[in-house]
N, C-alpha and C positions, 0 to 999 in steps of 0.2 A: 504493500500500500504506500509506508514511504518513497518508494521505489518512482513510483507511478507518479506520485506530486512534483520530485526533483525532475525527472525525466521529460516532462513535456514543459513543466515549466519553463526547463531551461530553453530548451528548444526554438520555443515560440517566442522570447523575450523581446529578442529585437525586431521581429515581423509587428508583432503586433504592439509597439512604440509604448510597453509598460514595465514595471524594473522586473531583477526576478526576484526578489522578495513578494511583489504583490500576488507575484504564479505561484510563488512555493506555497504562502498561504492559505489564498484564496479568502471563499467565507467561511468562516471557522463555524456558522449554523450548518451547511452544506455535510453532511457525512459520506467519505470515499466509499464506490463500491467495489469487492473483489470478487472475483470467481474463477476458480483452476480447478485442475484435476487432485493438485496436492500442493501446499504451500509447506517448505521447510528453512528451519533456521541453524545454520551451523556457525556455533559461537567460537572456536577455533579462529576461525576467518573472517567471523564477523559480515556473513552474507548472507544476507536473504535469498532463497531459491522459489520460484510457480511455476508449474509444469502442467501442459496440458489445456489447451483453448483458455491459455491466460484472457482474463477480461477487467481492466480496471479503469471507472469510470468517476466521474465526478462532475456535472452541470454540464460545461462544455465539453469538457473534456476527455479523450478517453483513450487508450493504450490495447492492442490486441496484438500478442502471437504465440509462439508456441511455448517459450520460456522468457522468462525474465530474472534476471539476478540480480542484487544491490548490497554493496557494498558501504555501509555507512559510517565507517571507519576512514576510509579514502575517498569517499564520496562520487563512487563511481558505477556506471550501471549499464549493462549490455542487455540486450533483449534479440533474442535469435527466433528464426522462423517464419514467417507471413508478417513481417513487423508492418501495420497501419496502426499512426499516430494522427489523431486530427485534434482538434480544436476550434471549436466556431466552424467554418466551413474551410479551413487550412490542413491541409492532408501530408503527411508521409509516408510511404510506404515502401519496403525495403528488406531483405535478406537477412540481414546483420546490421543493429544500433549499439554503438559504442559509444557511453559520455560520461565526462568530466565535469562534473557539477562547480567545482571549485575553479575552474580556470576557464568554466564557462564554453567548452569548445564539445565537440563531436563528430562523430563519423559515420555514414550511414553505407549499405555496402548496396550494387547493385539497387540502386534506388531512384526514387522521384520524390520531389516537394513541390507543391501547390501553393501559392499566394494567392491568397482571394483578391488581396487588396489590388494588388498590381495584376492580378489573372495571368499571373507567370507560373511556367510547368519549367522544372529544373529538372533535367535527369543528367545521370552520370555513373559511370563502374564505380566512383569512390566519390560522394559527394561530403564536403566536412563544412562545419560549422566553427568560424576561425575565430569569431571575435561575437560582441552583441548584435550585429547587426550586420556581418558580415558572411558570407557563403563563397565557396569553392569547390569547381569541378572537375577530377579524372575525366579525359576525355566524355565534356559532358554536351550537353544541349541544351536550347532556351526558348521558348514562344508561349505565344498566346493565347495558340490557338487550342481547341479543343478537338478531340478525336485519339485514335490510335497511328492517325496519316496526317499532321495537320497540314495546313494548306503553305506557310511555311515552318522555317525552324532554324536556329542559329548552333553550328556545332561547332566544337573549336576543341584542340588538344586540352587547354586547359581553359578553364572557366572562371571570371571571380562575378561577386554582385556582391553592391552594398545596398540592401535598401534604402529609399529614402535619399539615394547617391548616385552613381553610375555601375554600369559591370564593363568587364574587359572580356576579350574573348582573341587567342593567339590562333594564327591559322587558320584562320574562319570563314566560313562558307555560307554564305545565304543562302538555303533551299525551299524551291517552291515546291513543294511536295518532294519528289525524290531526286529533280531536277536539278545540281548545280547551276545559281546564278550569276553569284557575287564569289569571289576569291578576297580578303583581303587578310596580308598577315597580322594587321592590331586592328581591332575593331573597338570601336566609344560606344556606347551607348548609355541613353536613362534609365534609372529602374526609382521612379518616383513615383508618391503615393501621392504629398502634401506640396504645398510651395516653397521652391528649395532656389538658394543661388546655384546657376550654372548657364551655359550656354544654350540659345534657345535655336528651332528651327532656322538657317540663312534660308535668305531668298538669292538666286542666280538671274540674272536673264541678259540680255543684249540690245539697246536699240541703236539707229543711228548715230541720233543724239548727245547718248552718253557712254557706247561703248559696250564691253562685257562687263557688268555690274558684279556687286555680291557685298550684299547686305547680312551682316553678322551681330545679330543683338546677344545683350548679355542681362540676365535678370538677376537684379541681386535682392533676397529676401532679407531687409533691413531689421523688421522686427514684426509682430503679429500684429501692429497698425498702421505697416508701413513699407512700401515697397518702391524698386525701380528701375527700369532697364538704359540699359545704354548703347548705341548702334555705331555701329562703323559701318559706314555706307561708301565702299570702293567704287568710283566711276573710271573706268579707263580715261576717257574722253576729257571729265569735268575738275576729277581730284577726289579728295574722302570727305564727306560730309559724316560730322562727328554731332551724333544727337544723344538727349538727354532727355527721360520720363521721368518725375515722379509723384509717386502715390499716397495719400494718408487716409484715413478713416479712425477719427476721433472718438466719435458719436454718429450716430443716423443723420444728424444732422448739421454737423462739421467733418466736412472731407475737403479734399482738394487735390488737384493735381494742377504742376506743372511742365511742360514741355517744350522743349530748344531745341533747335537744331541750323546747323551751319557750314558755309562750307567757303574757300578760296578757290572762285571760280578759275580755269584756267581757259575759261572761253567767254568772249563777250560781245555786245552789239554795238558797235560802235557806230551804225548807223549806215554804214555800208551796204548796197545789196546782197550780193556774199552772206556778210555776217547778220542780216537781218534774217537771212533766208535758213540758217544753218541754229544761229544760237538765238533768234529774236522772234515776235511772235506779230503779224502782222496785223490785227486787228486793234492796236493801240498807236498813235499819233507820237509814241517816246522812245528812244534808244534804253540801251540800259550796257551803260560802257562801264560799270560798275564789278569790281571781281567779290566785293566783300559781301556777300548771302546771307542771310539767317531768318529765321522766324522763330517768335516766340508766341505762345500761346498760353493759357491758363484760366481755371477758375478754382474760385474758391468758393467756401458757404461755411458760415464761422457763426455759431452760437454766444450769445454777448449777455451781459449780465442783466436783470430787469425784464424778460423777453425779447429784448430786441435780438436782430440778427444784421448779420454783415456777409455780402456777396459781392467777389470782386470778377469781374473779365478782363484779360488782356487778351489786345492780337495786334499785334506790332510786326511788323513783315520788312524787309529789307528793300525791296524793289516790285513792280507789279508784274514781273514776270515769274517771280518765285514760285506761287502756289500754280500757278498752269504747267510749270517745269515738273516741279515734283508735285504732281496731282496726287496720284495714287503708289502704293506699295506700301508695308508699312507701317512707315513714320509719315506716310506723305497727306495730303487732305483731308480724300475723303476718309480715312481708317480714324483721325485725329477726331473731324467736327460727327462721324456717327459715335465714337466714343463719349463723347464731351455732352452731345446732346441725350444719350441714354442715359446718363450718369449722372449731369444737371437738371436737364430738362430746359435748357437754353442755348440756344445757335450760336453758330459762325455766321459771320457776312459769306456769301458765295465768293468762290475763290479768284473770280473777275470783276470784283469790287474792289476797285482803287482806297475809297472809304473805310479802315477796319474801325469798328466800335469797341469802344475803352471805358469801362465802367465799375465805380465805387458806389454800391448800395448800401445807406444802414435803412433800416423800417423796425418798425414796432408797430404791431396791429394787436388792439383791443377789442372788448365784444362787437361796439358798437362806431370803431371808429380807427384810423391809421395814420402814419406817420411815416413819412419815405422822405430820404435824403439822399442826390445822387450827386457824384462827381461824371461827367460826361465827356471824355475826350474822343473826335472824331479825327483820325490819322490818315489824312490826306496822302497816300504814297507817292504822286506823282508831283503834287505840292511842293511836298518835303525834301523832297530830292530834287527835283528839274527847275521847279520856279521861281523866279526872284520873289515875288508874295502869294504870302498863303492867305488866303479871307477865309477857309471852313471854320465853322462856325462852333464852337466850345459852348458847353452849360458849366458853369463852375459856380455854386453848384444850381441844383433846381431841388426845390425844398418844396415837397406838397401836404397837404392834413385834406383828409378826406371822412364824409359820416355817410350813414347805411341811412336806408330811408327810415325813419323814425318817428312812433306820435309827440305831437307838440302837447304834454301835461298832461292834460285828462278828455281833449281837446276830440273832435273827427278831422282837426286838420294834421298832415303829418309833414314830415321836411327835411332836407338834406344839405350838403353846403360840399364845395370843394374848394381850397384853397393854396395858391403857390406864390414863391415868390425863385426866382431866374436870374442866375448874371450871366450874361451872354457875352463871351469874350472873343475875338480875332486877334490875329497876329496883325495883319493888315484886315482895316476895314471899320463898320460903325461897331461900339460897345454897350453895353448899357445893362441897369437892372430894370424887369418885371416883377409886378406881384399883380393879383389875378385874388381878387374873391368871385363867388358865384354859390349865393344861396337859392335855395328853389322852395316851395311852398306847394302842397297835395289836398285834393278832398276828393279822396276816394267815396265813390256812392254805386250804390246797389240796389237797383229794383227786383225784388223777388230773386228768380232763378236765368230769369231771361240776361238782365242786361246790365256790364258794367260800367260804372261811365268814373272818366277821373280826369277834373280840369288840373291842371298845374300851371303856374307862372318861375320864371325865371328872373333875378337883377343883377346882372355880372357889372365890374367894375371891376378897371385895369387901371392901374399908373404904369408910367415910363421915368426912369431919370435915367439921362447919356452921360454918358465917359465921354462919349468921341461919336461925332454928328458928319457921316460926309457932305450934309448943305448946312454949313455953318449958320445961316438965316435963321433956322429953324426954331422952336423954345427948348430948352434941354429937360425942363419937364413936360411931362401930357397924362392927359386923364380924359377916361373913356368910361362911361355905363352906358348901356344898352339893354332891355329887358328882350321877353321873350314869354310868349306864350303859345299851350299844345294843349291840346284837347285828346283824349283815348279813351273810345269806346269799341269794346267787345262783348261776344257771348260766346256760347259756348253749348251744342247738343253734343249727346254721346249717342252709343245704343249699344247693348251687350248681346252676344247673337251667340247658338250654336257655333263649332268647327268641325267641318268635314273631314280635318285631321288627327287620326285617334292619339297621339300626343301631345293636342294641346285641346286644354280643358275648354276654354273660351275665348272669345276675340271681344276687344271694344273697339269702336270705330267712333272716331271725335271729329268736332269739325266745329274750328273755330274762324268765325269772320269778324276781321278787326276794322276799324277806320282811325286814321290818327290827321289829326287837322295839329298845324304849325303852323306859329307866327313870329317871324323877328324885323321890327321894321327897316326901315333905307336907312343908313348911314353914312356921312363921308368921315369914311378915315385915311384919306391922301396925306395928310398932314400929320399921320404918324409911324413911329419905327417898326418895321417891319423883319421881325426874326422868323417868324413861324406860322403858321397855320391862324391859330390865336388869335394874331393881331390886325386880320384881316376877314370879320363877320361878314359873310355873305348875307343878302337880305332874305328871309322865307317869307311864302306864303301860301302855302299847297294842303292837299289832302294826300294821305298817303294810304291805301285799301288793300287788303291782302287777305287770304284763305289759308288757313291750316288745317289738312287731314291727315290723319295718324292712327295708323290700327297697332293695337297692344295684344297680344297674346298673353293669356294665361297657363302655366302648364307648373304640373304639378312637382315638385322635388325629389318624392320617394317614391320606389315602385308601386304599384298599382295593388298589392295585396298587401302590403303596410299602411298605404293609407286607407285601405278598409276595415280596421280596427275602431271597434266601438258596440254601442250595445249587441245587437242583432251577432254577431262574432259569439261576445260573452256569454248570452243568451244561449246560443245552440251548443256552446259547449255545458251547459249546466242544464239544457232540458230537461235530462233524466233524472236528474235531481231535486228539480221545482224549485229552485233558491231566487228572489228576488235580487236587483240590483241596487245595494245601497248607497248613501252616497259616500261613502269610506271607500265601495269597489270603484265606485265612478270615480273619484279622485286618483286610482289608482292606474286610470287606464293612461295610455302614451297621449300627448296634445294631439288635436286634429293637426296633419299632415300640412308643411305649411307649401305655399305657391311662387311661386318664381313668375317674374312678369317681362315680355322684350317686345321693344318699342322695334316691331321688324320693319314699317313701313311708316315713310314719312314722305308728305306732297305739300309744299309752297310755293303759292305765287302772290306778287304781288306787284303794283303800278304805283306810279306819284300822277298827281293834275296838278300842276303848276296855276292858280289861278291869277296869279301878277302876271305872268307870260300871257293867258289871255285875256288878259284886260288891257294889256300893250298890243294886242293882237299879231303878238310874236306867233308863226303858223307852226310851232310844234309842242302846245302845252301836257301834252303828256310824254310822261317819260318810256324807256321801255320797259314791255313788261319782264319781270325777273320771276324766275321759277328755279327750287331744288326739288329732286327727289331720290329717295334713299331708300335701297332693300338691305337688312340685314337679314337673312336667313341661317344664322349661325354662323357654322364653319364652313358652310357649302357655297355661301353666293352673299357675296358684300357688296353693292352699288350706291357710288356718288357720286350726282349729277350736279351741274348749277346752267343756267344759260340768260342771255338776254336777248331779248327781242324786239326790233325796233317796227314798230306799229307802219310807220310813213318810208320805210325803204323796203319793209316788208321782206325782212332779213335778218339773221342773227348776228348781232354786232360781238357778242363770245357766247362759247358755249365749251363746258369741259367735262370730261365722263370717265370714271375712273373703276371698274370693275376689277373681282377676285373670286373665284373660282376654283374650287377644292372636293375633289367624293374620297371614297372611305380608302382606296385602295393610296390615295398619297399623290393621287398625280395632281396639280395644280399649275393655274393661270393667271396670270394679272395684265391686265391693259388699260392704258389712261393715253385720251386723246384730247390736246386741249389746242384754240380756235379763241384768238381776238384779231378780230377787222383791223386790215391794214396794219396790224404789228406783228402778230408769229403765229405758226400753227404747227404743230408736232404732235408724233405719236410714239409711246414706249410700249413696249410690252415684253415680257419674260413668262416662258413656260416650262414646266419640269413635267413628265411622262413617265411612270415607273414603268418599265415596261416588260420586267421580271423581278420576282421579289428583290433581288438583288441588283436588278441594272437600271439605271435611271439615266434618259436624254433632257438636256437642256438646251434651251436656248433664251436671247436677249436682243432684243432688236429699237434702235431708237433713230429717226428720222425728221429731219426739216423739213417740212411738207411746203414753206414757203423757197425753201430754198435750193429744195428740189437735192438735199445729200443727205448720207448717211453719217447721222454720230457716231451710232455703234451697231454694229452687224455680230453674233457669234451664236457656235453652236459647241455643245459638249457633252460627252457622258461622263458618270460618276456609276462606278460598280465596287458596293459595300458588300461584304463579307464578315460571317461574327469577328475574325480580329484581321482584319486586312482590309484597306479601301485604294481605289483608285479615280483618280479625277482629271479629263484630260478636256482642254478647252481652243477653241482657234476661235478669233474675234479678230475684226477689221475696226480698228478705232481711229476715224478720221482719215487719214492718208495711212497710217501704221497696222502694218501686220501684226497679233500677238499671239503667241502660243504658251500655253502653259501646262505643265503637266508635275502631277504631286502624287509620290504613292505614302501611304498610312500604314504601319505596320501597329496595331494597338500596344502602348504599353511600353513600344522603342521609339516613337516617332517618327517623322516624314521626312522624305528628302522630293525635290522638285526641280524644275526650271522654268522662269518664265520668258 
């Protein structure tokens, strides 16, 4: 029994990342079990002897073969015969177990070890146990896969693996089944469970541009809140661009990452044909004779005392060709802004935005009320570099307090207020501060069930005072009120119907018709600073009318014979007994089964009447009409639409449509075609096809319909296998041929070319 506790404990110690004192233990409530033909002890030698369909077990744990001997004096223990050792779901099994308890090592003969964690199969004529966490193999072998043939296998004269580290392998042969692929005499690889420093997958590829590439990152696991990789980006062509991640995770809601990278270009645009043609990009009016590169990126999201919070962005870029250079791979773009936005839930500028946006956020938001203070800096790239002045325009800062709609006292009127004040700074150009109130006043009213109606009024008030006036004439202070008044009336019918669908219990169909009247009168404000949107009120005077229908589905959460629990159940099962239901039983029974509710289908439209425009007898007083509409059908069929439509050209001046398409077997589709008059029209789409359990074709296709070219053309398969995958892709991007191809080995990692 001792025997059996040393034995596996030791064994498993470093697989499974706990000491061995916690194995030799265990739970002392837990009592070992044994069973043999004959257990004997010979005090001489101080060994325990079990003979005969040894069996000794404990929770996980358990030991079986034909003898077992221990030695508790030397602390040593052999177990001869059908030796299978598992634990949890990690197996040994082997001819002859030899171990040293004391020096922590052993020897298994003719054997195999299983790791769940890693789903590594080790075999080998002499497999030993050298350290805690360390293994070695006699002419052994390695994979992943499962069977008696797997689909590959790594064999090598000798064998090492560190969990948790890497294994080595001399002489080694990659085979695809019985196949020789791979000869190499040292072989690296992973054998990681958890997040460990060490070198991550390089990417390979070649273009014109930059040559034969090879992108080598390196992840270093700083601490368990804390991480970072770092890349060395070889270009033949360009030079090494040397980048830098890193990562924190505070709290859920203080993390941060920042990210750099740069390079000493050895190619440049100096403006030349030639060189415009080879390192420049022709759709911007700027050279870029510049060798020094970089961009930096970041955010952050920092928890602060009192509830407040602080959120910062950076995207500082070196020149405007940078991000279209290195769009993708990666460190490059798009790999960057979909990280940053999964992780923030806040964008990049697109990567042919001259403009990058720079912002310090604090806020503090209350039940009924907020607080937002931003620094604002917009980083003109082509500005900052090429032109003698820059005028983009800074907020430094803009300070707003905002309230929820609220009753006034005890009062039916209710009210709201937003509030900022703005310093708006240029390098060159006009300066100045804004402050902006704008409170609003509500009297919500209701007739019955039909109809609701809610006037509201508006009194915004603006001051200016300038720094710096480009028409000197002008007053350096200015003040502006302007009221505003909206009128909103709607109702609202429902109706709750049968469904012809036996998975959903019911359907409601609503249908809401609004009208919203708006009033802001004529003003001249010619004679004031003009930063923003703001400070230039258009006049209203329109109705604005619109329809919403919307079917909800009802469908129930638990299967259909659970939520049929309840008396009539109780009942039949007590008839032959005649027992009433009290309410002690009725308290007893499970809650009625509760309901899930999805908003699958959703239809708006809606028009403006301009009624100033015809009273000017301007000849187009209404606007176009605008409609959305949206199917969500689960996972099988997602649609959203938007369009507008111009009444008097009898045309659609845009219209966009974006569907996604999925059944059970895994194949899936997405297409979105979007359409604005006289500016762009394009269509993407990407499809995957499974088209055996294991083979799946893809493809990706995106087009300028005004322009009559292709952005992106490509087609690919992907053939997954339980521990092997392969992914191979050809795409035509822009003028550039790509090819790409990656195999997965589970467990070792991938190797590729792009």
């Amino acid at each position: 029994m001792i025997l059996t506790i040393l034995v596996w404990a030791f064994w498993t110690s470093g697989a499974q990342a706990q000491s061995l004192t916690d194995r030799l233990t265990g739970s002392p409530k837990v009592p070992w079990q044994i069973s043999a033909d004959a257990v004997e002890y010979d005090a001489a030698t101080t060994t325990y002897h079990a003979r005969g369909n040894v069996v000794i077990e404990k929770q996980a744990a358990r030991l079986a073969a034909d003898e077992v001997a221990f030695n508790h004096r030397s602390m040593t223990a052999t177990a001869t015969g059908h030796v299978v050792m598992t634990v949890g779901e990690d197996i040994l099994t082997g001819e002859r177990l030899e171990l040293d308890l004391n020096q922590e090592t052993g020897v298994v003969h003719d054997g195999s070890v299983f790791l769940k964690e890693n789903h590594f199969y080790i075999h080998g004529e002499r497999i030993e146990k050298t350290g805690k966490n360390t293994y070695q193999a006699k002419r052994g072998s390695i994979t992943s896969c499962d069977g008696d043939r797997p689909d590959w296998i790594i064999t090598g004269r000798s064998l090492k693996v560190t969990i948790d580290g890497y294994g080595t392998a001399t002489h080694a042969v990659l085979r695809a089944r019985d196949i020789p692929v791979l000869y190499t005499p040292y072989l690296l690889f992973p054998a990681k469970t958890r997040r460990q420093s060490g070198l991550l997958i390089p990417e390979a590829g070649y273009s014109d541009r930059k040559g034969a590439a090879w992108n080598q990152p390196l992840f270093w696991a700083i601490g368990d809140s804390s991480d970072a990789s770092l890349y060395a980006h070889y270009m033949e062509k360009r030079g090494t661009k040397i980048g830098l991640e890193y990562r924190y995770v505070l709290t859920e809601e203080s993390l941060g990452v920042v990210m750099v990278d740069g390079l000493e270009d050895r190619q440049t645009d100096d403006g030349t044909p030639e060189a415009t043609q080879k390192w420049g990009y022709d759709d911007d009016a700027y050279d870029r004779p510049n060798t020094d590169r970089y961009w930096l990126r970041t955010k952050l999201d920092q928890e602060l005392p009192w509830g407040a919070m602080a959120k910062l962005d950076l995207d500082i870029v070196s020149d405007q060709d940078y991000l279209d250079e290195f769009k993708g791979g990666r460190s490059g773009f798009d790999e960057s802004r979909d990280y940053l936005l999964e992780a923030f839930g806040r964008d990049l500028d697109t990567y042919d935005e001259n403009t990058r946006t720079n912002r310090l956020n604090l806020s503090r938001i209350w039940s009924r009320y907020s607080l937002n203070a931003d620094l604002l800096w917009n980083d003109n790239v082509t500005n900052r570099r090429w032109e003698s002045a820059d005028d983009t325009l800074q907020q430094l800062p803009t300070i707003t307090f905002s309230s929820l709609k609220q009753q006034a006292f005890d009062s039916s009127v209710y009210w709201d207020v937003d509030a900022e004040y703005t310093y708006f700074y240029r390098e060159d150009g006009e300066r100045g501060h804004r402050s902006d109130m704008f409170p609003r006043a509500y009297l919500p009213l209701r007739w019955k069930n039909y109809l609701t109606m809610e006037p509201s009024a508006g009194w915004r008030q603006t001051a200016w005072v300038m720094d710096r006036w480009e028409n000197d004439s002008l007053d350096q202070t200015t003040y502006r009120q302007i009221y505003d008044a909206r009128l909103d009336l709607s109702s609202e019918f429902s109706k709750v119907m049968g469904s012809p669908v036996a998975a959903v219990d019911r359907i409601r169909h609503s249908i809401k018709p609004r009208v919203v009247y708006e009033y802001i009168p004529d003003q001249d404000q010619s004679d004031l600073p003009n930063f923003t949107d703001l400070d230039r009120i258009e006049a209203v005077n329109q109705v604005t009318y619109s329809l919403t229908n919307t079917l909800t589905a009802r469908t129930s959460t638990v299967p259909q014979s659970s939520a049929a629990i309840g008396d009539d159940r109780l009942s039949s099962r007590m008839a032959g007994k005649k027992m009433k239901l009290t309410e002690q039983m009725r308290s007893a029974l499970p809650a009625p089964a509760p309901f899930g509710y999805n908003r699958f289908c959703r239809f708006y439209l809606e028009q403006s009447y301009d009624i100033a425009a015809a009273r000017d007898d301007r000849p187009e007083p209404f606007s176009d009409i605008y409609g959305e509409l949206e199917f969500n059908l689960g996972r099988y069929l997602n649609v959203a639409s938007d369009a507008s439509y111009n009444t008097y050209d009898t045309h659609f001046s845009s219209h966009n449509v974006g569907a996604a398409l999925a059944d059970h077997r895994g194949n899936r589709m997405w297409i979105e075609h979007r359409y604005q008059k006289t500016v762009n029209e394009s269509i993407r789409a990407a499809l995957s096809v499974k088209l055996t359990h294991h083979l799946t074709a893809r493809g990706e296709y995106e087009r300028n319909m005004r322009d009559e070219t292709d952005i992106i053309k490509g087609a690919g398969f992907i053939y997954a296998a339980q521990c092997w995958s392969v992914d191979l892709f050809f795409g035509v991007v822009g003028e550039n041929n790509t090819f790409s191809a990656m195999i997965n080995l589970m467990g070792i990692g991938g190797l590729g070319v792009k």
